[in-house]
N, C-alpha and C positions, 0 to 999 in steps of 0.2 A: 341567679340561674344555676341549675344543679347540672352538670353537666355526668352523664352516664358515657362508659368507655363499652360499645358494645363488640359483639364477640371477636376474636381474635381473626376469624376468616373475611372479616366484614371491610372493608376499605372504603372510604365514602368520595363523594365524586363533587358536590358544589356545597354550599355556605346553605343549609337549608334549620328552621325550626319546627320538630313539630312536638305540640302539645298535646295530651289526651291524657283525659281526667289527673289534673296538677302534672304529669307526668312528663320532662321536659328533657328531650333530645338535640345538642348540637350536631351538624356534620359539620368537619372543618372544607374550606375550600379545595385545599389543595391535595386533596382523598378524592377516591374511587369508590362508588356505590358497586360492590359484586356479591351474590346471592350468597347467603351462610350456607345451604345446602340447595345445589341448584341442582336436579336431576335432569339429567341429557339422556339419560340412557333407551336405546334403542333398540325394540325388540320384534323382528322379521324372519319370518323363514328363510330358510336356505333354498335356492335353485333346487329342484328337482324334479324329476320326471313326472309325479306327480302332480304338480303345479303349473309345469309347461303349457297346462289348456291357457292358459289367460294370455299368452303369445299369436291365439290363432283361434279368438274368441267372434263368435256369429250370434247374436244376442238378442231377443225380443221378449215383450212383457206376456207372460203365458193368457191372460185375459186381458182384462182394461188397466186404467193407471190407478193412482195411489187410492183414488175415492170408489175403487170397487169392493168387489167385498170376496175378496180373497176367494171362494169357494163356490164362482160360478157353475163353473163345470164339475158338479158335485158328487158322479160315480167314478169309479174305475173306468167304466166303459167309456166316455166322456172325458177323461181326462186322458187316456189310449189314444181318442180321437184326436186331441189337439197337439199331442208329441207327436204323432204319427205327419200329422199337416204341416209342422215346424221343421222335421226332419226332411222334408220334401222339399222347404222353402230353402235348404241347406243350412239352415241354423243349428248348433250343435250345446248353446246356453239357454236356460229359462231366467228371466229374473220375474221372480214373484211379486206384485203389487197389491196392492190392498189392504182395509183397515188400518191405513197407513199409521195415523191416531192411535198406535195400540192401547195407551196407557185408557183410551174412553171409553175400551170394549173387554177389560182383563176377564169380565166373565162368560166370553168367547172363547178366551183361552186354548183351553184344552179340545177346542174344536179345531181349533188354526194349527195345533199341534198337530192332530191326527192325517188332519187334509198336507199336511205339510208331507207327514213321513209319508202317507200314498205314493206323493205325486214324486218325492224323491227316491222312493222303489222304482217305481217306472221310468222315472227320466233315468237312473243309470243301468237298469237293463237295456234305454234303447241306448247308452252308451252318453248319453245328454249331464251337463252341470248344471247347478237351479243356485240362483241367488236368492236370499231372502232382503226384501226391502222391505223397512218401516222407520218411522221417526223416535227416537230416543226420547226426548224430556218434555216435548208440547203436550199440552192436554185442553181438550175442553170442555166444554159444559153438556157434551149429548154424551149420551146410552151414560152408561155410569162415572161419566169423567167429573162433572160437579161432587159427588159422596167418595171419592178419590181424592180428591184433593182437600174437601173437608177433612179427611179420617187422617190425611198427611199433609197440612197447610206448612207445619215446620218444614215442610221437604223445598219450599218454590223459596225462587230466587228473590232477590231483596234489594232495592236500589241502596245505594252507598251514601245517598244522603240523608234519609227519613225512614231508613227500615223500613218501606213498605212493602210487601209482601208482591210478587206478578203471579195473576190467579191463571196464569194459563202457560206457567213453566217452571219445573222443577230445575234446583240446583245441582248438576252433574258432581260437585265435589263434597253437596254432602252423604256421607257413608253411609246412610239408611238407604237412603238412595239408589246407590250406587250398589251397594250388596243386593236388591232386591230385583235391578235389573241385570246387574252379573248373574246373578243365579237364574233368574228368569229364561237367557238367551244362552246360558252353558247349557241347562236345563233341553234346551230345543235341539241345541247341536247334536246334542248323547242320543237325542229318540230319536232324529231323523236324520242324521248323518248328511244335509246339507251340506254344499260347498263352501259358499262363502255365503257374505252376507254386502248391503251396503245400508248405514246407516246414518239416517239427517239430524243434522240442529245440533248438537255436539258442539253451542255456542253459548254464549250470552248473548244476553235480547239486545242490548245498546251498551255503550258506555257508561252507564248509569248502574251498570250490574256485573259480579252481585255482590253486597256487601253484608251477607248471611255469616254469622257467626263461623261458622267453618271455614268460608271462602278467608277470608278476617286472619284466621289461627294458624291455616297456611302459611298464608303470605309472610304473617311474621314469623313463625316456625324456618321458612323457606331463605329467608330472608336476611333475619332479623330486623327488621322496620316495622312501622305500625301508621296503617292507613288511617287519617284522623276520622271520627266519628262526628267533628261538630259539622254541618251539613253546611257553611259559610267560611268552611276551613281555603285558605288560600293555596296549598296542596293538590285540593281537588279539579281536576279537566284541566291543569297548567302544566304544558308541556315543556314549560321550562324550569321543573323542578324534578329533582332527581328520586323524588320519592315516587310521584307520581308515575314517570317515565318506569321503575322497579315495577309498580303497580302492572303498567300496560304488558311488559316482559312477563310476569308471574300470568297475566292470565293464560297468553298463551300457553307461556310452559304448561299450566295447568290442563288445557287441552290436551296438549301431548301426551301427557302423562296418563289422561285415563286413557286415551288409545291404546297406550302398551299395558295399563291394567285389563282391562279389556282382550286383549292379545293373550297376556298371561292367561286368563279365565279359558279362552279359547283352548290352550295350547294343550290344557289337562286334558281336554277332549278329543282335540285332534290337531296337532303341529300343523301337518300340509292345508291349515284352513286362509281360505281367503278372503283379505276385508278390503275392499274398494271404497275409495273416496274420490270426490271431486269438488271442483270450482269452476269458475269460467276467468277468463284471461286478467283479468280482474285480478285474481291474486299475485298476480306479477307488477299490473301496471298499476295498483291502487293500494291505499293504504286502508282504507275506507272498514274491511272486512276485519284486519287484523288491531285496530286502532278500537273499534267499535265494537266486534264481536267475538274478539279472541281467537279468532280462525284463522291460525297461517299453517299455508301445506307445508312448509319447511317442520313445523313443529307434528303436527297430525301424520306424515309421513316416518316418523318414528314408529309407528304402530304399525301404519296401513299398507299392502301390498303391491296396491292397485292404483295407479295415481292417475286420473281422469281427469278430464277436461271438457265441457258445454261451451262446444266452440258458437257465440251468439251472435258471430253476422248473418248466418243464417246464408248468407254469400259469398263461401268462401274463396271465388274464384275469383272477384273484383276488390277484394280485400287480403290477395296475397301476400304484398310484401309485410302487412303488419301479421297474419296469421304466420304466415313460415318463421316469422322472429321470435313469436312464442314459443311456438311447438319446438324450434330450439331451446328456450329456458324450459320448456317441461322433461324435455329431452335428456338436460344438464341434471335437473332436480330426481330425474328418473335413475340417474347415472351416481346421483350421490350415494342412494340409500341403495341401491342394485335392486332396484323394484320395476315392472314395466310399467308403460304407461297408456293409456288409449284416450284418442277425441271423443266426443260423443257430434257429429258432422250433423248439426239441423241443415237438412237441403232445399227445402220448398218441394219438394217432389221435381225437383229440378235434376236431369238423370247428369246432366255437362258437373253439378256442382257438387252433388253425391260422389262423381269417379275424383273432380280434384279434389276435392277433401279427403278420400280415400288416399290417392295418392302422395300428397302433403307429407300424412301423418306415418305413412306406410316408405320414404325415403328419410325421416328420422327417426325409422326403429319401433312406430306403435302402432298400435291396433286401432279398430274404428267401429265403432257403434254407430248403428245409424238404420234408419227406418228401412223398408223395400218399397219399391215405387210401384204398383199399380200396372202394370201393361208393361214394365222396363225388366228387363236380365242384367244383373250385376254378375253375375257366376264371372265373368269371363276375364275379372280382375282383382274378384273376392275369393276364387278359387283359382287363381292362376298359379301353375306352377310352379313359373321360376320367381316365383316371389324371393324376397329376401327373407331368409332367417332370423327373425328379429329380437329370439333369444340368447345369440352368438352373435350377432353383429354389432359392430364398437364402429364410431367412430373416426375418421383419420383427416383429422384438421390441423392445421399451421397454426392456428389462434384459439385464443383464449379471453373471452372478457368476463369479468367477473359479477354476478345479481347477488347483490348483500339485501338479504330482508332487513337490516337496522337502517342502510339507508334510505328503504324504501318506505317506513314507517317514522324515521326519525330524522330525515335529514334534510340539510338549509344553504344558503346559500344562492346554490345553482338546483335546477332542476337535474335531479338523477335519473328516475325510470325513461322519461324521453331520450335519454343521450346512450343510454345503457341499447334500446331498440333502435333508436338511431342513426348507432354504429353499426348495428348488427343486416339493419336493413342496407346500410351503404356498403358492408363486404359482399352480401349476396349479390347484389346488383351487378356488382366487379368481379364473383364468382369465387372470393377467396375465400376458403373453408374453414370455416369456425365453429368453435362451440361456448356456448355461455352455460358457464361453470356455477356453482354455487361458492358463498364468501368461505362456507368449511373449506372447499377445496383448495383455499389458501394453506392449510396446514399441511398439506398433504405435500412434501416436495418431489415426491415420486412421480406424481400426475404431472406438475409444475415444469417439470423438467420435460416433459413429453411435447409442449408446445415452442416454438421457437418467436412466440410473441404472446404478451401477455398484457391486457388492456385491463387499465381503471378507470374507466371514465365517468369522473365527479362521484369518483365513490369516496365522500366527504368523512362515510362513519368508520373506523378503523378501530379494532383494539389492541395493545400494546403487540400481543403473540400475533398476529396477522401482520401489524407495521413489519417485527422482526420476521418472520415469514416470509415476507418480499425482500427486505432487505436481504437476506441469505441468498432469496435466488436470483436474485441480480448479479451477487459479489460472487459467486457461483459461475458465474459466464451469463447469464438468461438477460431478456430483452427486454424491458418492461416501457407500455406508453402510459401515460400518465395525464389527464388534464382535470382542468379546474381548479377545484377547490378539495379534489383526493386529499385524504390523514390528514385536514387541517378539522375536522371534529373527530370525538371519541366513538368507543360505539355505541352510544345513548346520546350522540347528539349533541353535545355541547363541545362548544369552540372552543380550541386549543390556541394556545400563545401562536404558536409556530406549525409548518408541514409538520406532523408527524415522520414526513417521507423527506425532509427538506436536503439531508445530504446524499441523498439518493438521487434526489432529482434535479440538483443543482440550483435551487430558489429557494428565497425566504420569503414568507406572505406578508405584503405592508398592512400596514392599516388604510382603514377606509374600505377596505376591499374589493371592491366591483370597481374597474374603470365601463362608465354606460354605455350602452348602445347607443350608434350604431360601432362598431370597431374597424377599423382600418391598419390591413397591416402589409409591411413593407418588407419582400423576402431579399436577404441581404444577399444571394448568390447572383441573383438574376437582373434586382430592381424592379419586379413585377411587384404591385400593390394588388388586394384585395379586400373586398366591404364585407365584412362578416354583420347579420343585423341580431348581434344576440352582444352581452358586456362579456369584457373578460376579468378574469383575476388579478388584483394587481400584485406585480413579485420583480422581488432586487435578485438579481445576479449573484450566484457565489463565485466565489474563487475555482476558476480550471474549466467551470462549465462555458460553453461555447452557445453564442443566440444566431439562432437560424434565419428569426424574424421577428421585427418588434412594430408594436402600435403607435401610429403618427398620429399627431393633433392634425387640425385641420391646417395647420402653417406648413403639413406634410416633416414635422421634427418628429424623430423616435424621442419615446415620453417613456415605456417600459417596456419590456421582454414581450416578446407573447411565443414563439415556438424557441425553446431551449433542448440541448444536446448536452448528457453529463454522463461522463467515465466512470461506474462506481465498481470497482473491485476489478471482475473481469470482464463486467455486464457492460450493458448502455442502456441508459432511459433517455425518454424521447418526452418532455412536456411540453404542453400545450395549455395558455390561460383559459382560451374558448371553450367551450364544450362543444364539437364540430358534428355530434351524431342530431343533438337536436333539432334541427332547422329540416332534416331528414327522413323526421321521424314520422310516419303516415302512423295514425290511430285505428283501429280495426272497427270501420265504420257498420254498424246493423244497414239491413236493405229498406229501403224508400228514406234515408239518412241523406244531406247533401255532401257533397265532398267539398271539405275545408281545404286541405292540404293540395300543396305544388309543389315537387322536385326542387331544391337548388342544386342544379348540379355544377356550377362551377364550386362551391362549397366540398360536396361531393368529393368533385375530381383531385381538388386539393386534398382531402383528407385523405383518399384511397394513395395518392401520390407518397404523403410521410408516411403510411404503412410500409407500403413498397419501398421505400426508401430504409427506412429503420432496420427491417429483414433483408435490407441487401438482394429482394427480391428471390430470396432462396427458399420458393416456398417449392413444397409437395405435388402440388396442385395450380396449373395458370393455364385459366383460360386462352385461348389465344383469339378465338373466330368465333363465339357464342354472342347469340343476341340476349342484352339483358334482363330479356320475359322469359327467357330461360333460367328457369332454376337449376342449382345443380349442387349434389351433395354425393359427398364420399365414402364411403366406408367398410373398411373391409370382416370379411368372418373366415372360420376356420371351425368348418364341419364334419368330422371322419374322417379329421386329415387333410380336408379337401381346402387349400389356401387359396381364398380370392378376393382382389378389391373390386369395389363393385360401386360403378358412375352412376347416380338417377339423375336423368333428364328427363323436366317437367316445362311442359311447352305452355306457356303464358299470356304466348304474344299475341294472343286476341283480345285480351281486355286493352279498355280506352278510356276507362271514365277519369277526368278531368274536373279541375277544381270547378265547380258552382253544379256541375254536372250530378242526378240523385243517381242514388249505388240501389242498379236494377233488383228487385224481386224475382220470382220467377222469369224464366226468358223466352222469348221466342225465338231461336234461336234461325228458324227459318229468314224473319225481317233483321235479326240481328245479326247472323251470318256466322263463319265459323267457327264456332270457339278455337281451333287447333288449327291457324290458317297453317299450310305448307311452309317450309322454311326455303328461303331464299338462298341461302347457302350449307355449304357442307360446314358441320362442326368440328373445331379442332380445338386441341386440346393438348397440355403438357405433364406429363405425371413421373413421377418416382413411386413404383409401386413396390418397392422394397425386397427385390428380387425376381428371379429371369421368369419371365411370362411364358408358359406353354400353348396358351391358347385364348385367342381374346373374341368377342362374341356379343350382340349384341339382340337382346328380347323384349317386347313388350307384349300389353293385354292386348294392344292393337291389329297383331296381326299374327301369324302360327310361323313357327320356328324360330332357328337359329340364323341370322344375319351375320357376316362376316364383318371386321373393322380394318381398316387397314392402321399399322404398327409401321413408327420408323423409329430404329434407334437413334437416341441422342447423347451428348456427352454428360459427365456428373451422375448417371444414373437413369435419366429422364427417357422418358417415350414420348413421340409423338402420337395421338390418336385423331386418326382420323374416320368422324362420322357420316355416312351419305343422309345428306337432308332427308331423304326420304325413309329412312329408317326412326327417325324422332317425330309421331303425329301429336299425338299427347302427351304420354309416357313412356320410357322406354329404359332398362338397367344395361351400361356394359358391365359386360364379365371378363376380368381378368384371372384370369387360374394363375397359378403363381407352383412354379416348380419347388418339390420337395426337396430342401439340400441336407 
């Protein structure tokens, strides 16, 4: 065996062979696979006044959807008439459909051109933005899409075992390509000065693809590795080879990366331009998109401005706790790259589920797309006032958990994306304010420092600069919990001897690993037991670290650890074997779906308890008197000066659907009764709003003016607030103004 010493940037990660044509590469085991030139770079516009439309966007398709034909309303007079009608409906964006297929109609062209620049004359004289929609790489067999792809068959994409050819989608990364639809849509922007654009498919068709001489040249260019070509190669769809795992990583990067070519093309023509993308929740809780189609918004979000979301329960008011746990992770991911973000809220023409989704998205900072109902007035929440600023508004959480796309594509063990939504559903429930961060945001110790709790939960996949990254801000003074099976894999997924995190968090992981379900364990302060039904991690004790509560056999003897307490630097972490968000964790069921899930809340209570406990309870924000179908989120802006923290309360406590129970469609709301029943008590509340309040006030869409709050000081900093029940129906923001000092 010949063994080849490849590039010097290249470090390899497991014991892998591969062959192609005589050509014979060792990796040693104990190497790191990382990219010979891996491009990360990210290219966004800047905030500007200019762009701010996309903060306070009203948005409808100017004719039909994707299969119309672009140029119904085909005069000036005619297309006058439909701005003029959308302006009335208070819509202020066009997004253009149609010919969605462009590549099957290219000699229509220059009529989609012409129609385009009209309608974008007139949409900004009436002061209106116009999006253009169509699909990037698909093509098919009508109007000229079959002698297109004959004339450029080299163009489509190619499976990675048998070079076969997909006759109905070209290859994004090869350069003929790629030049000819850059030019094509630079081309459109220059004539018709368009706003933005959104544009689909910007994937591969499956995991099968694509293995096109280009895609090929990349990857090892990128790389240095080389995807075998024998179609029986034991490499291929084995996710436990480090070659393959490169593979999965490069395609996405490869998404990315034409995004921000793409971007660049744009940018010659016009900086302030807009590119929207979306997903549905899906790219958060699924691996399915990114594993198979090279789609992840972490990577596409490099390029795009606009980061959207096809919220698909269609019901978002009986599927709260799992939607409000997203739209925090979109929230986070919105937060990494400084881009906004909007739902797109399918409602059934349901007017109760249009305002909560409205609502939802609009107390974490986004915007909302979403159809007009028929006989119903939205004005009076969609044009409200005192809305929030939600291009100045941040934020103000006590916690931090953190969404790693490698663990959500790569990781083993324990289940992560459950435990990650899990947690996040059991602090809202408790009303403790948090944000779920991106795994970059690990780097970042500025942000890090901003939280006074800092969660991993089962986040398995770790890279070295990440491991050192926590460890700094632990030692640091900072808080960190920790459970599972956290930094016992890299970040590709492969099992590591020991914690990555092990002197951090006071355990060493035995072999064997999982003690099974069910778990029982024994809290050594009290002598209370409880049955957790999920296994935990098994782990020994180090030296200094102190155990809170460890796992009895059935004889009731403690056998191992399971909550540990360990001193590192100035910090303290707090581990945990279990993964305690799981069991928690409601899935965001679609409507006429049965509901699977039931609360454990003694699980629950106990988890929200080591929170509390670990923070010494010295959060920002504590509920005190809130029912928890109330939502409630924090954050403050700083407008012309004008400093305010600003409470959303979202009234919930009408839903009831119950395990076996189906998650209703439309509603009747009459036989089903009120969605916003009356609150039974007044709400109260505890806050540190981080300076002397001048005036505190509370408003909703629900009803006109200003409502008073009553304010009691307290010590440490803190206020008491108290809310008169009748002031929270649905929705409602307090306003604290906060004195200039």
């Amino acid at each position: 065996m010949r063994k080849i010493k490849l590039s010097g940037k290249l470090l390899c990660l497991v014991s892998v062979i591969l062959t192609l044509g005589g050509l014979t590469v060792n990796i040693q085991a104990s190497e790191k696979i990382l990219p010979a030139i891996s491009r990360t770079e990210v290219l966004l516009p800047s905030d500007s006044d200019e762009l701010a439309w996309r903060y306070n966007v009203k948005m409808a398709a100017f004719t039909g959807g994707c299969s119309c034909f672009v140029y119904e309303l085909n005069t000036p007079e005619l297309i006058k008439w439909r701005i003029a009608e959308m302006k009335k409906e208070g819509l202020n964006t066009i997004m253009l459909n149609g010919l969605h297929m462009h590549l099957c109609l290219l000699e229509r062209w220059s009529e989609i051109v012409e129609y385009v620049k009209t309608l974008t004359l007139l949409a900004h004289e009436n002061g209106m933005k116009v999006i253009f929609h169509h699909d990037v790489p698909i093509v098919h067999n009508n109007g000229t899409g079959l002698n297109y792809v004959i004339e450029h068959i080299d163009w489509l994409q190619r499976d990675i075992q048998y070079d076969r050819p997909a006759f109905n989608r070209f290859c994004f990364n090869n350069p003929e390509f790629r030049k000819s639809y850059f030019d094509r849509v630079e081309d459109l922007v220059r004539k018709t000065d368009i706003d933005g654009v959104k544009l689909d498919e910007v994937t591969f068709i499956d995991k099968e693809y694509c293995g096109c001489r280009y895609c090929r040249e990349r990857f090892t260019m990128e790389t240095g590795l080389i995807l075998p070509t024998e179609n029986n190669s034991s490499v291929l769809f084995n996710q436990k080879n480090p070659i393959w795992i490169a593979w999965l990583n490069w395609r996405k990067r490869s998404v990315g990366d034409w995004w921000v070519d793409m971007r660049k093309r744009f940018n010659i023509v016009k900086p302030d331009f807009c590119i929207m993308i979306y997903s549905t929740h899906y790219g958060f809780t699924s691996n399915w998109a990114t594993n198979n189609l090279g789609f992840d918004l972490l990577q596409s979000a490099r390029g795009c401005d606009f980061l959207g979301t096809e919220i698909m329960t269609r019901n978002v008011y009986d599927s709260y706790r799992a939607v409000y746990a997203y739209r925090k992770a979109k929230a986070g991911l919105g937060d990494f790259y400084g881009s906004p973000v909007y739902g797109l809220v399918y409602h059934l023409n349901d007017p109760v589920y249009a305002y909560f989704g409205w609502a939802m998205n609009h107390m974490n900072r986004q915007t909302t797309l979403m159809s007009t109902i028929v006989g119903e007035k939205s004005s009076h929440y969609l044009d409200w006032n005192e809305k929030m600023n939600c291009r100045y508004a941040k934020p103000m959480s006590d916690i931090a958990i953190v969404f790693s796309g490698n663990a959500r594509d790569f990781g083993g063990i324990l289940p992560y994306m459950p435990d990650v939504f899990g947690t996040s559903q059991c602090l809202s429930d408790a009303h403790i304010q948090h944000d779920i961060i991106m795994q970059g945001d690990l780097l970042n110790g500025l942000k890090l420092s901003q939280y006074k709790l800092l969660m991993l939960t089962c986040l398995g996949n770790m890279s070295e600069k990440e491991v050192q990254a926590v460890r700094q801000y632990v030692a640091m003074g900072g808080t960190l919990f920790v459970s599972g099976h956290t930094s016992l894999l890299n970040e590709s997924g492969f099992e590591q001897p020991d914690f990555q995190l092990a002197d951090v968090m006071g355990v060493d992981a035995l072999k064997g690993r999982l003690y099974k379900a069910p778990t029982t364990i024994l809290m050594n302060a009290d002598g209370k037991t409880l049955t957790i039904p999920y296994s935990a991690v098994k782990v020994k004790l180090r030296k200094d670290a102190k155990i809170i509560a460890e796992i009895i056999n059935k004889e009731q003897k403690p056998i191992v650890p399971a909550i540990v307490s360990n001193t590192y630097g100035k910090g303290q972490c707090l581990y945990s074997a279990l993964p305690l968000g799981i069991l928690n964790n409601q899935p965001e069921y679609r409507y006429g779906k049965k509901m699977e899930f039931e609360k454990n809340q003694a699980v629950c209570d106990f988890y929200m308890s080591l929170v509390k406990d670990i923070t010494h309870d010295n959060l920002d924000f504590k509920g005190i008197d809130i029912p928890e179908k109330v939502l409630v989120n924090v954050c403050k802006q700083n407008v012309k000066d004008k400093k305010e923290v600003l409470v959303h309360l979202l009234n919930a406590t009408g839903t009831g659907v119950k395990k076996g129970d189906i998650i209703p469609g439309k509603s009747d709301w009459k036989k089903r009764g009120n969605p916003f029943p009356p609150l039974e008590r007044d709400i109260v509340f505890d806050i540190r709003p981080g300076g002397n309040v001048s005036s505190a006030v509370i408003v909703s869409p629900d009803y006109k003016g200003e409502r008073p709050v009553k304010l009691e000081k307290l010590d440490n900093g803190y206020l008491k607030v108290t809310v008169k029940k009748e002031d929270l129906q649905a929705y409602s923001i307090v306003y604290l103004e906060l004195l200039n000092n």
